[in-house]
C-alpha positions in Angstrom: -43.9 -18.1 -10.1 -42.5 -18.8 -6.7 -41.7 -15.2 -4.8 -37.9 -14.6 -3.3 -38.4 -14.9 0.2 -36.8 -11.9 2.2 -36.8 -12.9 5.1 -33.4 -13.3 6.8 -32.2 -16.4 9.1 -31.8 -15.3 12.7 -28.3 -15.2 13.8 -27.3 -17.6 16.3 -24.4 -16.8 18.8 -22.4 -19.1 19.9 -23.2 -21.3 22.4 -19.7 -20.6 24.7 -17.4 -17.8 24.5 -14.1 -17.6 25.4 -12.3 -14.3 25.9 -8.8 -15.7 24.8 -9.5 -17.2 21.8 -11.5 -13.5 21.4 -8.3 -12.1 18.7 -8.6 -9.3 16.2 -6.7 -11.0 13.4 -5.3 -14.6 13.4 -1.9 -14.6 16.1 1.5 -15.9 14.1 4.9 -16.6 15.6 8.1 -15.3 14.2 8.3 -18.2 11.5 5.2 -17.0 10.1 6.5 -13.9 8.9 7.6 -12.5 6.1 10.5 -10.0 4.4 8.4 -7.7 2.4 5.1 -7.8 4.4 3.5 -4.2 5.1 1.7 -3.4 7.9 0.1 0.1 7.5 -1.3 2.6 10.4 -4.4 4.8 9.4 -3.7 7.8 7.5 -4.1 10.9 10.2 -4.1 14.7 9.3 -2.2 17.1 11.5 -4.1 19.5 12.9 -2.9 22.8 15.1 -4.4 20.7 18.3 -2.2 17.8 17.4 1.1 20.1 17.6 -0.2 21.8 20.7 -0.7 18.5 22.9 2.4 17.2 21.6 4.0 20.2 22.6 2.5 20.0 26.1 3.4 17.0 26.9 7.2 17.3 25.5 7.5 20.3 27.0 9.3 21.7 24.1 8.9 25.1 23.6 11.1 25.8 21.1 8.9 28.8 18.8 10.0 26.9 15.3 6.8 25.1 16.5 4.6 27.5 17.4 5.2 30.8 16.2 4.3 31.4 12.9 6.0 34.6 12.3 9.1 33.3 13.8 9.0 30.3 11.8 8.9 32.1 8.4 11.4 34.4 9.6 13.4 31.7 9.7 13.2 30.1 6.4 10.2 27.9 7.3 6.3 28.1 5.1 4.6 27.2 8.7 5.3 26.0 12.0 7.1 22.3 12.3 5.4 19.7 14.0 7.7 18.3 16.5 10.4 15.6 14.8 9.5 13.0 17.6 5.3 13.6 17.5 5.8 12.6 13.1 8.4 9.5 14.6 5.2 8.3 17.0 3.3 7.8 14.4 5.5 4.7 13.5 4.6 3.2 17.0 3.6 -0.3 15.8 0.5 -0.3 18.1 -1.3 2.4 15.4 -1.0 -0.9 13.4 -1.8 -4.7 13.2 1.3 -5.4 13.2 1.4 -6.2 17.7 -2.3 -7.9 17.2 -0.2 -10.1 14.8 2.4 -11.2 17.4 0.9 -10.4 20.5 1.1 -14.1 21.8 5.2 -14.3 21.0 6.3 -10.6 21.3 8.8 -10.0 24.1 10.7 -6.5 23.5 10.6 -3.6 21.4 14.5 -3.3 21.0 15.5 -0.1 18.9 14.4 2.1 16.7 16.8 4.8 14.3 14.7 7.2 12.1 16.1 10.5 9.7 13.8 13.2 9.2 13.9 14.1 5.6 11.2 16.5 5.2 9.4 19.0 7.3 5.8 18.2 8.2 3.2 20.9 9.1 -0.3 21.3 10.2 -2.2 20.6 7.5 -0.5 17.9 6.5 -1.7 14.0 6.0 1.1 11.5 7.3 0.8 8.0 5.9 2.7 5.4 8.1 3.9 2.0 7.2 6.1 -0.5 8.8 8.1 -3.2 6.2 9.6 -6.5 7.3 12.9 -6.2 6.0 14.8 -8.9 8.2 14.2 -12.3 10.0 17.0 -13.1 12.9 16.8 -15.7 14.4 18.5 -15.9 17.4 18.0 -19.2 19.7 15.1 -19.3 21.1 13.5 -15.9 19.9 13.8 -14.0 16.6 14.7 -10.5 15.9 11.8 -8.9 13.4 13.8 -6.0 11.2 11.2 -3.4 9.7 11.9 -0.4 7.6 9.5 2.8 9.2 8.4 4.8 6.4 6.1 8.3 6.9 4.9 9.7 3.5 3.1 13.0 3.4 -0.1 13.4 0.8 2.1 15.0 -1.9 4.0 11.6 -1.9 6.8 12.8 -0.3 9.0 10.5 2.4 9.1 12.7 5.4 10.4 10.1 7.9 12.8 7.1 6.9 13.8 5.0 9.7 14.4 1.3 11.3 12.1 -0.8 14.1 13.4 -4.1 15.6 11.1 -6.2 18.4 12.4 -9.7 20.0 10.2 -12.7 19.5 9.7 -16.1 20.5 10.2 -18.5 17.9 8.1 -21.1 19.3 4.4 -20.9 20.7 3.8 -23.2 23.5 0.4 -25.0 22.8 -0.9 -25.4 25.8 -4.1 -23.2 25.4 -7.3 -24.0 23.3 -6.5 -20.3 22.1 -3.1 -21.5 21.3 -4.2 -24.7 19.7 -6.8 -22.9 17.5 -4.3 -20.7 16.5 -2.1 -23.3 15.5 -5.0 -24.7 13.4 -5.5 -21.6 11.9 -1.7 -20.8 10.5 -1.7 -24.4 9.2 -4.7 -23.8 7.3 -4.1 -20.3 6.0 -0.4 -19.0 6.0 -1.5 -15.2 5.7 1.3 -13.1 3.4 -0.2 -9.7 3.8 -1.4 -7.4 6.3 -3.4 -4.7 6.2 
């Protein structure tokens, strides 16, 4: 009876590195993607120190967001967290999404949002950006996506609209560029995380 060996093979680096071929998930250009991909951000719980450094830095000290009492006096179960703290969490950086297009991004253009649902602390805010349009326009491409908060009762708390300017074409003049090339011919990826 021959015994299982358990040893493990060393592993062996790579001989060269180079920092721009160095990316956290393969880079595409704007033919690459696709209406209906989803590109989520971490699920984040409010807490009271959240609404406080929000409110520090906005310097809005309006007490709907900070006084309890006065909040419930006023028809509301807690303090709000401020409308424009819940819209951040849309900010396409908390997601792949920019390590996605890095190499052809060029603008984030506008955003539009409607606050359907007040969020307290306490609450867990799940954030996801949609592709829901593909512009070209000449050279560059306009990316439409749909911003969507959910809360952990399922509710939509935050409904809105992102668009970003992007080169259509990658110039491949970089062994990064080339490897990504390489790479989206060999796997056309249809879903992000």
């Amino acid at each position: 009876m021959d015994k299982l060996s358990t040893e493990r093979p060393a592993a062996v680096a790579p001989e060269t590195f180079d920092p721009d071929s160095f990316l956290v998930v393969p880079a595409r250009i704007f033919e690459d993607l696709g209406i209906g991909e989803v590109f989520r951000a971490p699920s984040r719980t409010l807490t009271d120190a959240h609404a406080a450094a929000f409110q520090t830095v906005s310097a809005d000290n309006h007490p709907v967001h900070y006084d309890a009492e006065w909040a419930r006096k006023h028809g509301h179960p807690a303090p709000v967290v401020h409308g424009l703290q819940v819209l951040a969490f849309t900010a396409p950086g908390a997601t792949l999404f920019p390590h996605f297009i890095g190499e052809v991004f060029i603008s984030f253009l506008e955003l539009s949002c409607n606050f359907l649902a007040e969020v307290h602390s306490g609450d867990t805010l799940y954030p996801a950006l949609t592709i829901t349009g593909l512009e070209p326009k000449g050279e560059n491409g306009v990316v439409v996506t749909a911003a969507t908060i959910h809360n952990q009762r399922g509710e939509l708390v935050l409904s809105g609209q992102h668009k970003y300017l992007l080169r259509r074409q990658q110039v491949l003049s970089s062994p990064a560029a080339c490897t990504t090339q390489a790479v989206r011919l060999a796997v056309p990826p249809r879903e992000a995380a």
